[in-house]
VEXGU-909168 format. One line per 2 residues: for each residue x, y, z of C-alpha. Coordinates in Angstrom, 3 decimals. Layout:
N
X,Y,Z ~ ...
# end
This chain:
259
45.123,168.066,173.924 ~ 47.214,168.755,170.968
46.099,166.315,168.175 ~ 49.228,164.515,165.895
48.870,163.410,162.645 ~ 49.847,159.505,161.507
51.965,158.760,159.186 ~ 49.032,157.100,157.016
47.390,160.258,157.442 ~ 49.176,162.413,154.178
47.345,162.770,151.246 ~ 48.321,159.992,148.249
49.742,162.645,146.406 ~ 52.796,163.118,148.397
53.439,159.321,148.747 ~ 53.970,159.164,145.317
56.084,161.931,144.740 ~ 57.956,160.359,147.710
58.740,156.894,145.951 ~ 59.539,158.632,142.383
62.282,161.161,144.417 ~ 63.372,157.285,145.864
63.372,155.709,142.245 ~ 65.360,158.598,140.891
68.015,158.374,143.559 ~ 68.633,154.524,143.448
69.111,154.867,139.675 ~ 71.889,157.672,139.840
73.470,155.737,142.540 ~ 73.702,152.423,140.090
74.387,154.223,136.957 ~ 77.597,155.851,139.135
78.571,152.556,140.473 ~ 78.559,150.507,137.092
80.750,153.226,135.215 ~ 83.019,153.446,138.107
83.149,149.458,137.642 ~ 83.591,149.645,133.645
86.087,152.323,133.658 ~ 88.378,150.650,136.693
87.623,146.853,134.918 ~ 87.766,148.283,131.078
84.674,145.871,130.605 ~ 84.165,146.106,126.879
80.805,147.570,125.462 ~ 78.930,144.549,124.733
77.566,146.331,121.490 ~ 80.991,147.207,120.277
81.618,144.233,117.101 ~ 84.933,145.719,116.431
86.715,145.028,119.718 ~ 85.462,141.609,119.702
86.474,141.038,115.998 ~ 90.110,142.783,116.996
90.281,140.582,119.776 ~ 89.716,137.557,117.777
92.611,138.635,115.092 ~ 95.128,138.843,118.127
93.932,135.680,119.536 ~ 94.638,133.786,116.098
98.348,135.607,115.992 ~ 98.993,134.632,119.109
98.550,131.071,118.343 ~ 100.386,131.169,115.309
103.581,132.997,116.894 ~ 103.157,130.147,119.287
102.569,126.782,117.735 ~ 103.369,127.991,113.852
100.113,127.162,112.483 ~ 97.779,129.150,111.074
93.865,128.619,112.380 ~ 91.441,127.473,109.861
88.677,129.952,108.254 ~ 86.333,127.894,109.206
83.673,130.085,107.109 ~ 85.828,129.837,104.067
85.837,125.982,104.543 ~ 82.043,125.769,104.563
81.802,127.572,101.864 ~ 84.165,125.528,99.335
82.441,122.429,100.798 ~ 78.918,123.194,99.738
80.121,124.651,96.001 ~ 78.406,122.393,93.151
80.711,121.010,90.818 ~ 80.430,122.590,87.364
79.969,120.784,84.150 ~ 83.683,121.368,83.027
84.712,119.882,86.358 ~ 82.155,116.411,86.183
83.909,116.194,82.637 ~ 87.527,116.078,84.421
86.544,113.905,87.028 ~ 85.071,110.989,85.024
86.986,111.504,81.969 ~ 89.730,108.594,81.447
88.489,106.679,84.390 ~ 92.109,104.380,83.822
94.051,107.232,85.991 ~ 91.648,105.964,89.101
93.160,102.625,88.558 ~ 96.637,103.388,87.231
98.049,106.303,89.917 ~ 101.638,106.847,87.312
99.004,108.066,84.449 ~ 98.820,111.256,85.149
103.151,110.815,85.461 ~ 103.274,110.111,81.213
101.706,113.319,80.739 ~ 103.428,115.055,78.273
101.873,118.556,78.535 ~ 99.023,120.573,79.304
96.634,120.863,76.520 ~ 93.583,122.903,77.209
91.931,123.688,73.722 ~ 90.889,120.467,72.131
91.440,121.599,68.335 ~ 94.607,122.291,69.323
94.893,118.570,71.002 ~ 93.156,117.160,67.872
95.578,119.009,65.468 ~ 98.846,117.675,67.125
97.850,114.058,65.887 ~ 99.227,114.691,62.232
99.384,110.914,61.601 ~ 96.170,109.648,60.050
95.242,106.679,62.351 ~ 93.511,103.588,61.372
90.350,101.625,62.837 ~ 91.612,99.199,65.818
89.149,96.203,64.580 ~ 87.622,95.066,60.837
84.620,96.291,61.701 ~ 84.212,99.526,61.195
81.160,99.770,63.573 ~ 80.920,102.445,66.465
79.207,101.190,68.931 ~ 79.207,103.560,71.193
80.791,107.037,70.328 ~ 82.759,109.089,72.605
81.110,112.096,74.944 ~ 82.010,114.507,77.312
78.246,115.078,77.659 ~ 76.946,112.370,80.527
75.606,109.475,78.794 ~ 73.668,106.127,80.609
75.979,103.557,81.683 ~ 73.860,100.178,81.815
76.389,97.970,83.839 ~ 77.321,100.460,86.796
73.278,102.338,86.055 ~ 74.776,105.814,86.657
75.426,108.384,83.753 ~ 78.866,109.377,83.084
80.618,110.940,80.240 ~ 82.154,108.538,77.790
85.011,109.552,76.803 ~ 86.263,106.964,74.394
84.695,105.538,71.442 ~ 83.759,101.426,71.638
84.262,99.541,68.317 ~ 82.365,96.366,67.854
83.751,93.310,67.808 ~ 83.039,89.526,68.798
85.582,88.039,71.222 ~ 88.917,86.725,70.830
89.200,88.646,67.531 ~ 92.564,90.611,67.160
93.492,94.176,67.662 ~ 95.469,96.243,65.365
97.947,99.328,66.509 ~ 95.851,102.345,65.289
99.573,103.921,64.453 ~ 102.896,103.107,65.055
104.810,103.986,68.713 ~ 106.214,102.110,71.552
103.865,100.290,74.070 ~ 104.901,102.360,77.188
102.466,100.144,79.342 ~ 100.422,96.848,80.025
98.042,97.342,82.985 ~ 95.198,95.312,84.603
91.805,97.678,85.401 ~ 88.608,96.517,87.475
87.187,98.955,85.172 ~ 88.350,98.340,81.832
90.223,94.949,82.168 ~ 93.536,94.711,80.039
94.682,98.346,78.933 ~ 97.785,98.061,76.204
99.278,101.877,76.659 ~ 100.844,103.109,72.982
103.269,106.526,73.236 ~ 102.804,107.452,69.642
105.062,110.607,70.658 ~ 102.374,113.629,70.501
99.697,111.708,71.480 ~ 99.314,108.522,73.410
96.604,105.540,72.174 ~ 95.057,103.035,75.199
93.084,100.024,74.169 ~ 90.187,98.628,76.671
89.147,95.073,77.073 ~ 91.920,93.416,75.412
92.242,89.832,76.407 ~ 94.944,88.600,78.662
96.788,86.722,76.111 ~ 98.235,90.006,74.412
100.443,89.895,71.449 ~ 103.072,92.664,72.661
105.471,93.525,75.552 ~ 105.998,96.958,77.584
108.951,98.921,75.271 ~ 108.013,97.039,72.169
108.020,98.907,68.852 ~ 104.519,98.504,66.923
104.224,99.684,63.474 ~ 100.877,100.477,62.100
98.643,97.615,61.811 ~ 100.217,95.191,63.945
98.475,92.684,66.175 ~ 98.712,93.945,69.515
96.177,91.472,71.327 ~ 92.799,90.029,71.401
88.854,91.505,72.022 ~ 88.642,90.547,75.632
85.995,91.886,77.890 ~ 85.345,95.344,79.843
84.199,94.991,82.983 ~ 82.256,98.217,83.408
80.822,98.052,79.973 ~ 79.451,94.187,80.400
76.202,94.472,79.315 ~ 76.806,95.987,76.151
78.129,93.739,72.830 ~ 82.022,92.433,72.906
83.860,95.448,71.750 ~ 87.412,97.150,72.414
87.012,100.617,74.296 ~ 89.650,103.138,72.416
91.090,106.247,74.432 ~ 93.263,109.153,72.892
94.952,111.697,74.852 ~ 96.989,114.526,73.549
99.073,115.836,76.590 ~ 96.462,116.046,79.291
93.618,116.469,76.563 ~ 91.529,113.345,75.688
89.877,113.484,72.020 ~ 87.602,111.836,69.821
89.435,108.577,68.213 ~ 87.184,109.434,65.011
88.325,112.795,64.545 ~ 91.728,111.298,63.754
91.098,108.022,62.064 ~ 91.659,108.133,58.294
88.587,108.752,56.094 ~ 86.781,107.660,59.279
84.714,105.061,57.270
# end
C-alpha cells in the first residue's frame, strides 16, 4: 500500500520558512492599503510640525476675518505675567503714593521729566523749610526703606520735617494752591503749582488756612501739622513732596542753604 505523508510530518525547517513567506505578504498588503488610504484621505504625516503650525496660522485668520478679533498669544501672555519688576519700575510704582488716592494727579502733569538733575535744575527759586524746625526726620529715598505703620518697605519719596501738632505750615515758595484733597494715606494734602514745579504738603490738619486758586506768597500760613495716617507711628511731622513734571525730587536739594 502506498504510504502518505501528514501534514505534521515536514521537517521544522520548512514551517518556518512557511510563516516568514506569510509575515512578509500580510505586511506588503497593509503597507499598500494605508498609502492608498493616506494618499485618497491626504491624512497629514503625523511627524510633519510645519503643516500643523500652518494649519494653526489659517485657523487664527479665519477667526479674525470672521469675528474681527485677533486670538491671544497665549505664550506671549505667560511670559509678560511671570517678568519680575525691576528696581526702576518698584520706584514708579510706590513713588508719590497721593496719585493712588487722587486719580486727576497724573492730569496736572506738566511734562515728562526723565533725568532728575534736569528736574532738580528747573526749580530756580530757592525754597524755604515748611516748619521752624529745621529737623529731617525722615529724608526722602527712592531706595526701599522700612515703613513701621503699614510694616512693609517702600521707597520714601518725600522728606518728613518734624514738628509737634497743631503748629503752622509755611508755603515753601510762592504759587497758586491748585488743590485741597483728603488721603487715607497721607490725610490733608494742600497741592501748590509753583509753575515749573509743583509743592504737596502731607498731614496738614483739617482746619487749613487757604482755599483751592488762592495766591500764596512765600512764607505764608497755609495750615496746621495734622497727622499722616500711614506714617502714625513715627513723631508729628508734615510729609513734603516735590515734583518737577512727572519727576519727583529731593525737597532738600532745593531748599535754601538747606540748614
Amino acid at each position: 500500500m502506498k504510504k502518505y505523508k501528514h501534514a505534521n510530518d515536514k521537517k521544522p525547517t520548512e514551517r518556518v520558512g512557511f510563516y516568514i513567506a506569510l509575515s512578509i505578504c500580510m505586511l506588503a498588503v497593509g503597507f499598500a492599503v494605508w498609502s492608498a488610504y493616506s494618499t485618497m484621505s491626504g491624512a497629514p504625516d503625523p511627524s510633519d510640525n510645519t503643516y500643523f503650525s500652518s494649519l494653526s496660522t489659517e485657523k487664527a485668520a479665519v477667526a479674525q476675518e470672521m469675528t474681527g478679533v485677533t486670538e491671544p498669544d497665549t505664550m506671549a501672555a505667560t511670559e509678560a505675567e511671570t517678568e519680575i519688576p525691576t528696581q526702576a519700575e518698584t520706584v514708579v510704582e510706590s513713588r508719590l503714593m497721593i496719585s493712588e488716592t487722587r486719580p486727576d494727579a497724573k492730569d496736572t502733569m506738566k511734562d515728562e521729566i526723565k533725568d532728575p538733575l534736569q528736574a532738580v535744575l528747573r526749580v530756580s527759586d530757592n525754597l524755604v523749610y515748611p516748619v521752624k524746625s529745621h529737623q529731617v526726620l525722615k529724608p526722602y529715598s527712592e531706595d526701599i526703606v522700612y515703613n513701621s505703620t503699614l510694616r512693609d518697605y517702600r521707597a520714601h519719596t518725600g522728606c518728613d520735617f518734624a514738628a509737634e501738632t497743631g503748629e503752622n505750615v509755611y508755603a515753601m515758595c510762592s504759587g497758586t494752591v491748585n488743590d485741597i484733597s483728603v488721603s487715607e494715606l497721607y490725610g490733608v494734602i494742600i497741592e501748590v503749582d509753583c509753575g515749573d514745579f509743583s509743592v504737596y504738603y502731607c498731614g496738614l490738619d483739617s482746619n487749613f488756612a487757604v482755599e483751592k486758586e488762592d495766591e500764596v506768597s512765600t512764607g505764608d500760613t497755609i495750615g496746621t501739622v495734622g497727622q499722616i495716617p500711614c506714617e502714625s507711628s513715627d513723631k508729628p511731622h508734615v510729609h513734603i513732596e516735590i515734583r518737577v513734571g512727572d519727576q519727583l525730587i529731593d525737597p532738600l536739594s532745593v531748599i535754601e542753604n538747606n540748614g
